[in-house]
LOKOLTOR-769499 format. One record per residue: x, y, z of N, C-alpha, C in turn; residue in three letters. Coordinates in pm, whole numbers, plus 50000, padded with zeros to 5 digits. Example, Ala and Ser with C-alpha at 12.3 -4.5 7.8 and 13.67 -1.06 7.14 Angstrom:
513194943150780512304955050780513204967050780Ala
512854977550708513674989450714512905000350787Ser
//
This chain:
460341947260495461141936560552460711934160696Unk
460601921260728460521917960852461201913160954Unk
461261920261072462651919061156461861909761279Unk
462451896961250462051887761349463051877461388Unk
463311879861509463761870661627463451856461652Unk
464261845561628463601832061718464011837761861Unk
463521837561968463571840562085463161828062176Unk
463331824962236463261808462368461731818862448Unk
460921806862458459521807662544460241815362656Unk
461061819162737461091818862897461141836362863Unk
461671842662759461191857462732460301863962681Unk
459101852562708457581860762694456881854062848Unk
457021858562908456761855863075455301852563101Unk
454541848563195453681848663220453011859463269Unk
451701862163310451341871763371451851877363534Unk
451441864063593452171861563696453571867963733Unk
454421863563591455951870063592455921882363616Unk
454871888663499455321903863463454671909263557Unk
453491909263704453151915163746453291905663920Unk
454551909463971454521899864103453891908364209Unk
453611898464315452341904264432451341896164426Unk
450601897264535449511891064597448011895064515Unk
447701888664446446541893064344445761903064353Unk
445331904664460444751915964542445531925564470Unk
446691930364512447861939064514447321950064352Unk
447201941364272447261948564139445781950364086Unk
445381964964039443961969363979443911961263837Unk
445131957263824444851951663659444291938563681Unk
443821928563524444001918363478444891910663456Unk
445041900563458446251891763399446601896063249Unk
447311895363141447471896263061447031883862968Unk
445871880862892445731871162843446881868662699Unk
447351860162730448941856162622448341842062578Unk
447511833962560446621820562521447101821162433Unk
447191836762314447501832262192448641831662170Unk
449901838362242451041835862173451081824462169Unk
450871811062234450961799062212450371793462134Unk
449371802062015448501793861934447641785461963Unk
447191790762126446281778062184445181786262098Unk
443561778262079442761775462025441561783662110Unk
441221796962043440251805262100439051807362105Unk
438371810262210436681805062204435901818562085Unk
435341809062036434331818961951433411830462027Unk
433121837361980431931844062042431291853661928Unk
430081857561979429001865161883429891874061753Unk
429341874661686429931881861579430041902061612Unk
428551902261668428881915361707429441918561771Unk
430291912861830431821918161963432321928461859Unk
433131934061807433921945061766435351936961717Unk
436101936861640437071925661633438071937061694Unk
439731933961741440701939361783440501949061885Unk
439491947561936438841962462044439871957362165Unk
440931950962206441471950762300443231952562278Unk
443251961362322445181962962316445881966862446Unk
446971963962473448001965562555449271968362568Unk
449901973662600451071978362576451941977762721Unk
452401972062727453491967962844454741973762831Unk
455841982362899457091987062892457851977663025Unk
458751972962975459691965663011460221971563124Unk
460051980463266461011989263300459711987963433Unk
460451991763567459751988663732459542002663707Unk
458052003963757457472016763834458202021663983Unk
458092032763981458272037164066457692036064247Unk
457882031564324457222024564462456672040264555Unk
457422058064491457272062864542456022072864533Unk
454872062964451453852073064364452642073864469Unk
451812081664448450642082064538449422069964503Unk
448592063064571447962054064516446812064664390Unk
446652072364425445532080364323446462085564211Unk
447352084564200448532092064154449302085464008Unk
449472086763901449602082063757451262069663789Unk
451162063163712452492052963783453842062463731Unk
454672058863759456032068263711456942058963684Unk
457352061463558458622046363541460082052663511Unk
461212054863549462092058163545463242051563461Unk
463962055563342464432052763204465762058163223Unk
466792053563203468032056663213468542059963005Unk
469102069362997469032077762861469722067762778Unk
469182068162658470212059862564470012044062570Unk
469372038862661469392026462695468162019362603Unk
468102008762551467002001262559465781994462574Unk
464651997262593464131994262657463131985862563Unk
462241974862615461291965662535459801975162577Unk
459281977562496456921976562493456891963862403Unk
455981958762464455471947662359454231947062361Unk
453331947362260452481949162119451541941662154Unk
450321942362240449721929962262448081936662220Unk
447861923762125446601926962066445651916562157Unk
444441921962239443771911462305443081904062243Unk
442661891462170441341889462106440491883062157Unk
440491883162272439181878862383437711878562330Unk
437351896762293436711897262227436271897362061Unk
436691890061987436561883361846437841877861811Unk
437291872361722438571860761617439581868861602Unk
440731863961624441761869161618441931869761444Unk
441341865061356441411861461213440931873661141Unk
439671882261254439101894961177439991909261202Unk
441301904061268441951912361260442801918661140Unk
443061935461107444131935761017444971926161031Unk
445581929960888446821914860877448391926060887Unk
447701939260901449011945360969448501961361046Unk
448831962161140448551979261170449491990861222Unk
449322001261219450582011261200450152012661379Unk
451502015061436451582021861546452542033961544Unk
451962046861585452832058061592453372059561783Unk
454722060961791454912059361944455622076561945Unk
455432083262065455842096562088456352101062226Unk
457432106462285457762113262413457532127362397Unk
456262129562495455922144862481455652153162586Unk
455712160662647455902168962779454382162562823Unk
454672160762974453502159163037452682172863113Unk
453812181063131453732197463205453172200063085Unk
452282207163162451312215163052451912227262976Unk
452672237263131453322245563106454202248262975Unk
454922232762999456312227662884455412225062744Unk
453932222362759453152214562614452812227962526Unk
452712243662610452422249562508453592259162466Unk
454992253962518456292259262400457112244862392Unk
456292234962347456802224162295457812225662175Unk
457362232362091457922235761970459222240062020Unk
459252251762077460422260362093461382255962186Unk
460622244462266461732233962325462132223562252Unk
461562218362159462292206462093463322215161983Unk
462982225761948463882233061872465062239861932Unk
465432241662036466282246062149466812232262162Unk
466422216962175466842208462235467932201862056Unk
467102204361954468312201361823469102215061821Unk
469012226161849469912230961804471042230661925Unk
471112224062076471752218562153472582206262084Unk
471782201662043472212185862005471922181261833Unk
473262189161817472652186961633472852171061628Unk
471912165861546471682151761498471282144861529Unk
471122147861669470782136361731468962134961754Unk
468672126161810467202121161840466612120661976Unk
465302127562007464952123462123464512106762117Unk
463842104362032463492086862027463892079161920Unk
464322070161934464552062361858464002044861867Unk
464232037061773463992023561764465642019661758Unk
465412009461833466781997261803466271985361767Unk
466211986961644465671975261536466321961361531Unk
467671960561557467931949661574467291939661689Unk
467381946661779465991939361915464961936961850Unk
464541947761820463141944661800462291933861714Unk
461481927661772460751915761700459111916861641Unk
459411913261548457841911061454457281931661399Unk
458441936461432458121952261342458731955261235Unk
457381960361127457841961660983458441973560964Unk
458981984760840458811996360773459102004460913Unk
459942001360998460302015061107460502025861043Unk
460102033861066460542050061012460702060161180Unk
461702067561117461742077961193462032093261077Unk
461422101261130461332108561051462072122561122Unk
463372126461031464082132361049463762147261127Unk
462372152261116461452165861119461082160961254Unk
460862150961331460102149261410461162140761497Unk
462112147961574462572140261610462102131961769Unk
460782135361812460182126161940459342115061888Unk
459122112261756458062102961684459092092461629Unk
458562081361604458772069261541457272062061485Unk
457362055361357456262049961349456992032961283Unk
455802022561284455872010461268454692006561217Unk
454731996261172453851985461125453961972761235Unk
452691960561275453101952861304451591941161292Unk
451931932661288450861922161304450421916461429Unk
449181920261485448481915461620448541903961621Unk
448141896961532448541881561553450221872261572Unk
450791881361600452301873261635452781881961740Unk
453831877861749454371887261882455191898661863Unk
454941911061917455851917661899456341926561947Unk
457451928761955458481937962064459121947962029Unk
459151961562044459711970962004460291978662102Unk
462051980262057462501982562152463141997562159Unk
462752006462218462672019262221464312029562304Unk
464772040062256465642044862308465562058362330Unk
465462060762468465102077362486466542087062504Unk
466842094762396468232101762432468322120362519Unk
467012117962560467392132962597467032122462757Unk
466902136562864466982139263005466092149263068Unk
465682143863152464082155663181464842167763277Unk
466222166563262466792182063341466972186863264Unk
467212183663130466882191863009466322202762986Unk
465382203963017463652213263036463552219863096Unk
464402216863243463762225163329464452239763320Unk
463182246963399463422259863358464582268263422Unk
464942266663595466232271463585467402258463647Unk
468722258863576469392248263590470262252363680Unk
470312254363810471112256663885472542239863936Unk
471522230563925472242219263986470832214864105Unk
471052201964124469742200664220468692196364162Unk
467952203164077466222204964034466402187863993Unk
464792189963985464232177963944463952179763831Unk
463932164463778463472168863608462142168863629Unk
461782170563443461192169563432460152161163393Unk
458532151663421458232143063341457662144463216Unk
458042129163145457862128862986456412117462999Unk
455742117162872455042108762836455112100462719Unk
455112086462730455562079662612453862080162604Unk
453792080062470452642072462392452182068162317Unk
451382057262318451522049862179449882051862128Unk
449652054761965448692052061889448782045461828Unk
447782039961775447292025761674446422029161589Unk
446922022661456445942028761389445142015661264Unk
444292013861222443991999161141444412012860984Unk
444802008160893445492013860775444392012060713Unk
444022024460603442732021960484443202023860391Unk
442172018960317442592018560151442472031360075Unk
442442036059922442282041659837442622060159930Unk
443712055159991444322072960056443292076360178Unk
442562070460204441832074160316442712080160461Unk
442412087760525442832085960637443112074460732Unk
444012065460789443792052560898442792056860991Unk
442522045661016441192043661111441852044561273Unk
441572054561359442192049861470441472038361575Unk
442252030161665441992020761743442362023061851Unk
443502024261888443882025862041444692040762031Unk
445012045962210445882051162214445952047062366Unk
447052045762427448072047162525449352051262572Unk
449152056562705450702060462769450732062962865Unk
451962062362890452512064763086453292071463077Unk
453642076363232454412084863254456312081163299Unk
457562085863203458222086563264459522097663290Unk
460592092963341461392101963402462732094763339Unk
463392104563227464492097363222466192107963250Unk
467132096963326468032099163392469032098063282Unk
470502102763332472092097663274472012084763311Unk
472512077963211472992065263260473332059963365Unk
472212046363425472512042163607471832050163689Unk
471522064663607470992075963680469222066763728Unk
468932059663652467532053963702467752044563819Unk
468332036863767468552025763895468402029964031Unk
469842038964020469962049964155468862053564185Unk
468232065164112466892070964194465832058064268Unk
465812049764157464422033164151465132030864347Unk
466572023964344466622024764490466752030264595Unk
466742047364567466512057264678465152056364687Unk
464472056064584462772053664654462552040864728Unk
463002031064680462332022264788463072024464910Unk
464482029664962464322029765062463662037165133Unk
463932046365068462422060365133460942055765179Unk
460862045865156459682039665151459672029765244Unk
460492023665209460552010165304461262016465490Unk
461372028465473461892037965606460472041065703Unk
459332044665593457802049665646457302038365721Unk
456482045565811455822035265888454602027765803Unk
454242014165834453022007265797451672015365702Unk
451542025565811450412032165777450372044465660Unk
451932047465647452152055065540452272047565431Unk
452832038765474453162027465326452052027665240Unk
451192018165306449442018665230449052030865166Unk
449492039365157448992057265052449672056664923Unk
450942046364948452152044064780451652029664689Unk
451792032964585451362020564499452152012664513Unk
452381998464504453041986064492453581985764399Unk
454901986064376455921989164259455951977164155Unk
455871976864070455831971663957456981968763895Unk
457461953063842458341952163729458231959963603Unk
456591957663554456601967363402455861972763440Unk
455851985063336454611990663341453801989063233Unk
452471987463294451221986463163450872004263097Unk
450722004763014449892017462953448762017262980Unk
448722033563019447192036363068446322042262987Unk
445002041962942444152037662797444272061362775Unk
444452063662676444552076862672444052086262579Unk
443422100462545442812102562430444312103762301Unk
443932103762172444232097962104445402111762098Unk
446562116261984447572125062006447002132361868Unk
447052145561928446342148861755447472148661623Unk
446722145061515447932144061386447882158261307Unk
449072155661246449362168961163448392172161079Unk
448332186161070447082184160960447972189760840Unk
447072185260725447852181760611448552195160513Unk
449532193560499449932204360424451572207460466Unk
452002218260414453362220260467453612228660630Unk
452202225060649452122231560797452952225060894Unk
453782225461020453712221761154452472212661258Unk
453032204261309452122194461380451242204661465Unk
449992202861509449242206261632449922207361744Unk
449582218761799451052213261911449802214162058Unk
450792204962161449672201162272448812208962327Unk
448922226162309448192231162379446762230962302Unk
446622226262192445282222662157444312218162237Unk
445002205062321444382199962418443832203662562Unk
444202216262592444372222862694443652234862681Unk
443192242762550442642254462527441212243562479Unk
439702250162557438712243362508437862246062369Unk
438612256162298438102260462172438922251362073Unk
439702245462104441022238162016439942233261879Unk
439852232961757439402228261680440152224561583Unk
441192234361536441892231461466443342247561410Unk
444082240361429445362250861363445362260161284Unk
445442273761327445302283661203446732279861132Unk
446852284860990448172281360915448682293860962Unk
450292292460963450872303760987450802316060914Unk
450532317660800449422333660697448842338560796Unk
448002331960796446872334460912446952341261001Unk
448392335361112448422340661236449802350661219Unk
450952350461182451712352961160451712369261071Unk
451272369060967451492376060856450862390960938Unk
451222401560896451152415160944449592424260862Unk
449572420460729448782430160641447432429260714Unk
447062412760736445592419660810445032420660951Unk
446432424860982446442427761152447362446161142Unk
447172447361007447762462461054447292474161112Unk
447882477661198447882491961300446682502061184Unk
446792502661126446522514561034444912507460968Unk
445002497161005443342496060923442352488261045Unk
443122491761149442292485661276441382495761298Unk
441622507561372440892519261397440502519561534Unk
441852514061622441772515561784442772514061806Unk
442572521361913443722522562018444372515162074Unk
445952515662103446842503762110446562499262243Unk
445882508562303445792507662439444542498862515Unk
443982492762420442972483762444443302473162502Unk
441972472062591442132461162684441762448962646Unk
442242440362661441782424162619440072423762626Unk
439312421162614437772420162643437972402562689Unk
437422399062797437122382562794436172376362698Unk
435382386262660434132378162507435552378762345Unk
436712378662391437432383462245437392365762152Unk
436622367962062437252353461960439002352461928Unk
438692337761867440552337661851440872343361785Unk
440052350361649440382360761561441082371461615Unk
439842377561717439962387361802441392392261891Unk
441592376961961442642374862058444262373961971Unk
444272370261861445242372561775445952387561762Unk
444382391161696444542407661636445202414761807Unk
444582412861908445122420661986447042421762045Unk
446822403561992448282400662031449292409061936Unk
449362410861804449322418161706449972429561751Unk
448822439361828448562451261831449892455661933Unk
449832442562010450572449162171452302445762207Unk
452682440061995453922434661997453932417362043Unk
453102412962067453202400362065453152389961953Unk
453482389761841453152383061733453842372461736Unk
455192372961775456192360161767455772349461856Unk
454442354061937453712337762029452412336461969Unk
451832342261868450272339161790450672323461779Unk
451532318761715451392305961691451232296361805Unk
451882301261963451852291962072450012294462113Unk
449972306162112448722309662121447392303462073Unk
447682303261936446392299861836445172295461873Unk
444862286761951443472281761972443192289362126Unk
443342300162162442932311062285442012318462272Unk
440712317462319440002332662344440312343462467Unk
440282352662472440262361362549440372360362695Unk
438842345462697438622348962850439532332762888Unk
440252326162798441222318562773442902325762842Unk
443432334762781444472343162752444052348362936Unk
443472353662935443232359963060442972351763212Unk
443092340063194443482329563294444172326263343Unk
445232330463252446732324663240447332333963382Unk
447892332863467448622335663549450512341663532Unk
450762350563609451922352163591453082341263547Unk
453082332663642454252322963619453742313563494Unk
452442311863463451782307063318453072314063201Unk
452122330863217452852332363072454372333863074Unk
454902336363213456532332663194456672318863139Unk
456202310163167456752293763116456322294662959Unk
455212299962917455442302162808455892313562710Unk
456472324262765456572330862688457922336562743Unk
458532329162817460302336662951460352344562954Unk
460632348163055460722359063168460662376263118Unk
460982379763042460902397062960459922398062933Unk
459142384162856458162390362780456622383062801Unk
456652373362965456032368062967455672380563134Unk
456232389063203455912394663238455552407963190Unk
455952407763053455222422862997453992418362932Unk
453652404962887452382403062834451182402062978Unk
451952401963099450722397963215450792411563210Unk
451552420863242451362435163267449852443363186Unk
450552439063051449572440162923447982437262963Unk
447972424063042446542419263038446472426963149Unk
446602425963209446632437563389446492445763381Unk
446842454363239447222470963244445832478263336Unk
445912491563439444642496963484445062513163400Unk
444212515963403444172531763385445152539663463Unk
445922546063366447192552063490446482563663509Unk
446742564363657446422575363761447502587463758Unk
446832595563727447942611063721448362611663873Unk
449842622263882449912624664061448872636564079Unk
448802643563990448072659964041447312664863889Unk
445962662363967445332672463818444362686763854Unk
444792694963747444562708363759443552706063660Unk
442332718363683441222723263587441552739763549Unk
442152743463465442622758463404441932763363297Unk
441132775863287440322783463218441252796263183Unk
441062796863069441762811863031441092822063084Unk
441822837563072441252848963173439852852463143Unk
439122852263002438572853162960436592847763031Unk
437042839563060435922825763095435382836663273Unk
436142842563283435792852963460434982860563397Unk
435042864463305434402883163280432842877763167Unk
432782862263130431922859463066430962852563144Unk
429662856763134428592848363163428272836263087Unk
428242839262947427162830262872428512825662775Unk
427752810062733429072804662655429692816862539Unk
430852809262525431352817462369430722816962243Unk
430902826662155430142822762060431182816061954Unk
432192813061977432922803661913432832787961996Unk
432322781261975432132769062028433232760761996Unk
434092766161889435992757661898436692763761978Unk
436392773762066437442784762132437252775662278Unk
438552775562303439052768462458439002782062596Unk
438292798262535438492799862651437172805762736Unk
436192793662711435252792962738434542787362866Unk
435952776762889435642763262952437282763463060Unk
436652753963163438002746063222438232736963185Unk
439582732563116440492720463077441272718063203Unk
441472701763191441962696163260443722695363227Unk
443962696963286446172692163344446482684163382Unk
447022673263359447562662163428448912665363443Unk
449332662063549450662660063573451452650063631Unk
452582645863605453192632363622454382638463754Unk
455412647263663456702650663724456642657363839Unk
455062668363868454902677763971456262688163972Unk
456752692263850457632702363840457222716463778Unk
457962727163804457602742563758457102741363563Unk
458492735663574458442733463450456882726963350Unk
456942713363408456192706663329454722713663341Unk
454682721963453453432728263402453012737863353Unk
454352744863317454512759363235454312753063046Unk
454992738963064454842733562897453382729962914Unk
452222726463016451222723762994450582734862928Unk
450592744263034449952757563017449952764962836Unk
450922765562789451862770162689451152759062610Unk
451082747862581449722741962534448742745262505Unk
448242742962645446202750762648446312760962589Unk
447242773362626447012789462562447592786062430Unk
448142781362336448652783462207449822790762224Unk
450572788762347451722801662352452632791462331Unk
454332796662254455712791462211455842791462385Unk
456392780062421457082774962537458372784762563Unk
458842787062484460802795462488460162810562551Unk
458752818462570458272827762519457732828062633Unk
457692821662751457102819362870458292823662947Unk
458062832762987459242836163095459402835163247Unk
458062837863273457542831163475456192828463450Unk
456112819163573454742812663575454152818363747Unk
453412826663768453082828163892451812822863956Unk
451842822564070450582821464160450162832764241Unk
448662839164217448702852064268448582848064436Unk
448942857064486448662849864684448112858964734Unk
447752858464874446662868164942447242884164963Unk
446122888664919445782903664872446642908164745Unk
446712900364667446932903664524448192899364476Unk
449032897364606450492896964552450752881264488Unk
452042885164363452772879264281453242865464366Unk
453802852064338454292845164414455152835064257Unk
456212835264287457072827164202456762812064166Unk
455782807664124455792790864111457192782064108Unk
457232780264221458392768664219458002752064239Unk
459382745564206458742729864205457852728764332Unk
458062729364439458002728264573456202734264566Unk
455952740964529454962746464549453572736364436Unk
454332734164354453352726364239453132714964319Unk
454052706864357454222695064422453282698564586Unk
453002709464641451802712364774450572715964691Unk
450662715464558449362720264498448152711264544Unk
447062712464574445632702164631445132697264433Unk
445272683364485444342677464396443412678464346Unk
442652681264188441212688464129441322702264190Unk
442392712164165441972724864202441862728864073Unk
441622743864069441002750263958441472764663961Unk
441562766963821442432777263812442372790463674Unk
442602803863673442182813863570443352812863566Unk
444262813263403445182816063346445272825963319Unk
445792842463337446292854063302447462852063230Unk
447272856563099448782859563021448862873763016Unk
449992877363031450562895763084451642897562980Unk
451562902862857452532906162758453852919062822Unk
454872907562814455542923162872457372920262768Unk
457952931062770459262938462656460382928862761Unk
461162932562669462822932162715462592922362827Unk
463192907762775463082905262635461062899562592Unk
461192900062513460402897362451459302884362498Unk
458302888862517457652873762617456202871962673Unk
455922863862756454782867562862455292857862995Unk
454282867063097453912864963210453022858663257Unk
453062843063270451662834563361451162838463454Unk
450182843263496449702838763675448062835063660Unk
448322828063745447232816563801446332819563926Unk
445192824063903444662833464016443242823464003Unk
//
């Protein structure tokens, strides 16, 4: 069915209209509109490309407070209305070799990169906030010359359409969320966050083919509570119109609409009962394509037990995404393989603290930097201890499994009596309960009580003969350390 408007000439404006200022003023073109009037278009060579020109105009003033190098910003008050209208250029070829209809898919999707790679887990946080409702929608009754609107219940930032380049057409769009939404802490104050509308185009093929893509575009905006735009739209200009001359000239010239700016295309779902691509595809340079969740998810061929390393492994920067998975796997991270998916190693290892907090909040986005950070923990005090044995021998043992041949090393953490009487009681094969004093012999032979105090003045890499002294009542031995 086709939803079309008689509408009066004076609401398809001129170029002039939609873009006021001193010609100079604006990097764009005029908008060639010749044809909505059915005026009569010049031929040209056949090899031009037919439909190679599109435009997309949003009904709504840029922002006056943007940097001239700086992306335009259009500010959207929630829930409201707003017109894009559909403009197919045919400058370059017959407007006649155009489809006689083409699909446009339109989308609001985080422009923060940060926000693009837990997109998922924010639009899923944002319905289970707001059961039923929609981040985008169409208001079809406005809208003019669009076929087959769909919105699809799974997707609630997408809308798709049909429409014919050769007539006019207006689609009028409704954004219901709020970019304070997002942000990460909501005290009161913060700024939101920005969104990106964008639109793809696609020419439709036959016999199940994939559509052919043609365009994609989008801009950037910011949407408020209701009035909430207006307000901000005239705190910037006065902010602006406050600066002197010479500051002025650094801000772009504010705009009634905004045009769309030409953009790479949004990747599509790939086929199956899988989940869409999600943006960080675009952002990781290995992005090729989506592992299915089996793949990344599932435990059997990432198990502990058929790896044959240590948990304690360090990320390598040469790790493939295979690789970089399995490790995530290993270190308790599995519930982000999927944000993850298209990461190598020396990918993963880029990422910065406040990175993996935004994607992964705050518990576990500072235990995964820790993770990549981990160094070799440093003991406080290590001892080298030889049983009594190893003094009175010259030449190795002739048991080459026997420990009391050699000096072993002690680490110690606590620097207590204790913890090094359970070391000791270790190395020798002796029951811990069965240890009754631990001594240090001191100058000219005499006994000295190992106390904490004394372990804790012990010198770093010292070295040491273990004497065990079997002695009655009760039942036991005697350490000393000479």
């Amino acid at each position: 069915m086709l939803f079309w408007h008689n509408q009066p000439e004076h609401l398809w404006p001129s170029p002039g209209e939609l873009y006021p200022g001193p010609p100079g003023s604006l990097l764009r073109e005029p908008l060639p509109l010749s044809y909505l009037k059915q005026e009569e278009l010049p031929s040209l060579p056949s090899a031009a490309p037919p439909c190679s020109g599109f435009q997309y105009v949003l009904c709504a003033a840029t922002s006056p407070a943007v940097k001239r190098q700086e992306e335009t910003l259009t500010y959207l008050n929630q829930g409201q209305s707003y017109e894009v209208r559909m403009i197919c250029n045919p400058k370059l070829g017959d407007v006649t070799q155009c489809p006689r209809l083409l699909k446009s898919v339109v989308r609001v999707v985080f422009h923060d990169r940060h926000l693009q790679y837990t997109e998922q887990q924010q639009l899923d946080g944002w319905r289970w906030s707001r059961p039923g409702d929609r981040i985008l929608d169409i208001d079809v009754p406005l809208s003019v010359g669009v076929t087959e609107p769909q919105v699809l219940p799974s997707q609630l930032n997408t809308v798709e359409f049909h429409w014919d380049p050769t007539k006019r057409t207006s689609l009028f769009l409704q954004v219901h969320c709020i970019s304070t939404e997002f942000t990460l802490r909501k005290k009161g104050g913060e700024k939101g966050v920005p969104f990106r509308l964008q639109v793809d185009t696609f020419k439709p093929s036959d016999k199940g083919l994939p559509p052919e893509h043609l365009h994609s575009a989008g801009c950037l905006i910011k949407v408020f509570k209701p009035k909430g735009a207006d307000r901000k739209l005239k705190t910037d200009r006065e902010k602006i119109e406050k600066q002197p001359l010479h500051e002025r000239e650094k801000y772009q010239m504010a705009c009634e609409s905004t045009v769309f700016s030409e953009c790479s295309p949004w990747p599509e779902p790939t086929a199956g009962p899988h989940p869409p691509l999600s943006p960080l595809a675009l952002t990781s340079p290995h992005a090729c394509k989506l592992l299915s969740p089996e793949r990344l998810c599932s435990s059997p061929p990432f198990a502990l037990d058929t790896l044959g390393c240590s948990p304690a492994e360090d990320l390598s920067p040469g790790a493939s995404i295979s690789e970089t998975q399995q490790w995530l796997h290993r270190h308790r991270f599995s519930s982000y393989c999927r944000i993850l998916a298209n990461f190598t190693g020396t990918d993963l290892l880029k990422l910065n603290r406040q990175d993996l907090i935004q994607i992964c909040g705050a518990a576990d986005g500072i235990r995964l930097f820790n993770t990549l950070r981990a160094r070799p923990i440093r003991h406080r005090l290590t001892l080298y201890v030889a049983q009594e044995a190893s003094r009175q021998e010259s030449e190795l043992p002739e048991n080459p499994n026997s420990n009391s041949g050699f000096y072993q090393e002690i680490s110690l953490d606590e620097l207590s009596a204790v913890e090094l009487m359970g070391k000791l009681a270790e190395l020798l094969a002796l029951p811990t309960d069965q240890i009754h004093r631990l001594f240090h012999q001191g100058p000219g032979g005499i006994l000295i009580l190992l106390s904490d105090q004394m372990v804790q003045n012990l010198k770093d890499e010292s070295y040491f003969v273990a004497v065990v002294k079997k002695v009655q009542n009760p039942d036991g031995y005697y350490l000393v350390l000479t």
